[in-house]
C-alpha positions, 0 to 999 in steps of 0.5 A: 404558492408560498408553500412551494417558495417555502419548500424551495426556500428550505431545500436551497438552505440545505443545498447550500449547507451542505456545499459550504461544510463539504468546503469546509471539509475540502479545506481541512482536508488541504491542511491535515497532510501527514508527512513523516521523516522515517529514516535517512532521506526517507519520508512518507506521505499521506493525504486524507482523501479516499483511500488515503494512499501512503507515497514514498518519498527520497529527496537529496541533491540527485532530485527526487524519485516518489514510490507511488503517486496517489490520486490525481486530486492530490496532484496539486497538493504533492507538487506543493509538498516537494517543493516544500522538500527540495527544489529538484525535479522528479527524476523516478517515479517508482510504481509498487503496482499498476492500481489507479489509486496508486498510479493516477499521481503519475500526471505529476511526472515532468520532462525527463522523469522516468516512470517505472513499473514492473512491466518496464523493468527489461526495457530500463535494464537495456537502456541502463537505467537499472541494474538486473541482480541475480544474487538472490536476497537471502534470509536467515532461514534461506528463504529468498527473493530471487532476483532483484533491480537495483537504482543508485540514487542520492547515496541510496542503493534502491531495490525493486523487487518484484513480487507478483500474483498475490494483490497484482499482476505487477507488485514490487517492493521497494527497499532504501537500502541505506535508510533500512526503508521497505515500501510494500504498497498494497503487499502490506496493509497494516491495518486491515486484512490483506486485499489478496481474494483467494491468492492466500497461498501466494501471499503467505510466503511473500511475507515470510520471505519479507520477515526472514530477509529483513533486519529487525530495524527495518521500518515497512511501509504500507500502501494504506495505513500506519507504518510497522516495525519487523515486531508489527509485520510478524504480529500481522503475520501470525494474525493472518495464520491464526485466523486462516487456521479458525476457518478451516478448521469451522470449513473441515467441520462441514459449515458454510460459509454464512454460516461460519460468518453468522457465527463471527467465529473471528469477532476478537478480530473484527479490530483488525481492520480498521482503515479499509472498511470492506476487507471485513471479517466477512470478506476473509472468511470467504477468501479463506474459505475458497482458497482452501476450499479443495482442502488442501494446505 
């Protein structure tokens, strides 16, 4: 019997332990928000929960309009954040995709807030809310994104501009024209591989067209991890090509998969990915490997 009161004594000690340094830990959590002022009315927000989702944020005297709203557990926190900002209402809540982690926050939306994603962007057209532009965003090289939906909000021409088939069914990218601010949300993963499967072929000219159009100021934001320059978005770029190129190049050379892997044929990348931990080395190979596994370019 007083082995037993031990053992229950002993187990409840932990239990408890454990509760109070995951309260500690919460309460951490609720102080370490990072917010950043990246240009102009532009800033970008972070909380250190689970994937730690990076929301846009345009504040001025029209109210406020949130690129991406994160998880619904940081709702109480963001509200807090804005309030902080400004003491207008949330007008837009503008979604670079339908991803839970991206669009869960969207509770946060009040009386008159209007949500957009890419599959409301016919409807808002109708009603005015956007602008449809068929002139096409031009690069220096002549690649370009087609077309383009425009929104006039605090003295900010901001761009939609949809991108789908790479990460999502529903990407857009959304460029602060005034501020030289792009959120890419998930198009962009700055310290990670991308989170694109075997949709290598389609991402790759995403981010050309995006190095091409842009000007050489222009700050990106990612959907998870640091903000980047036009220098770190080329530099992510021409990782990503090297590392598709040593892959095919151990796939032309008749080994497989594991084994190219067990070989850690891009070990000087393993670095890369520091943020999300199962877009590993592994995981690209693999994606690169059934991409291209028809070997053709």
């Amino acid at each position: 019997m007083k082995k037993f009161r031990s053992k229950f004594v002993l187990l409840t000690l932990i239990f408890f332990t454990i509760l109070a340094l995951h309260q500690v830990a919460g309460d951490e959590a609720k102080e370490d928000v990072d917010i950043k002022k990246i240009s102009g009315s532009v800033y970008r927000l972070t909380f250190p929960y689970r994937l730690r989702t990076n929301i846009g944020i345009l504040a001025g005297t029209d109210g406020i309009l949130l690129v991406d709203t994160g998880f619904k557990e940081t709702v109480p926190q963001l509200k807090k954040v804005l309030k902080k900002m400004s003491q207008g209402k949330i007008k837009y809540i503008v979604n670079t995709h339908h991803h839970g982690d991206h669009t869960q926050g969207n509770i946060i939306a009040g009386p008159g807030t209007r949500i957009i994603g890419l599959q409301d962007v016919k409807q808002l057209v109708s009603e005015g809310v956007l602008i449809k532009v068929k002139d096409p965003m031009v690069g220096k090289t002549g690649k370009m994104f087609d077309l383009y939906y425009t929104l006039d909000f605090n003295g900010e021409e901001v761009r939609l501009i949809p991108s789908p088939g790479a990460h999502s069914s529903s990407d857009m990218i959304i460029y602060f024209t005034r501020s030289g601010v792009v959120h890419m949300g998930d198009l962009l993963l700055s310290q990670s591989f991308p989170a694109v499967g075997r949709n290598i072929k389609k991402y790759l000219p995403i981010l050309e067209k995006v190095i091409d159009i842009f000007s050489e100021d222009t700050i990106f934001l990612s959907g998870h991890g640091k903000d980047l320059t036009k220098k770190g978005v080329r530099y992510y770029y021409d990782m990503l090509v090297t590392t598709i190129s040593m892959v095919k190049k151990a796939k032309k050379a008749g080994k497989t998969i594991k084994e190219i892997q067990k070989q850690r044929i891009l070990k000087d990348y393993e670095s890369c990915n520091t943020y999300l931990d199962w877009l590993t080395t592994d995981y690209w190979i693999d994606a690169v490997y059934k991409c291209y596994r028809e070997n053709k370019k």
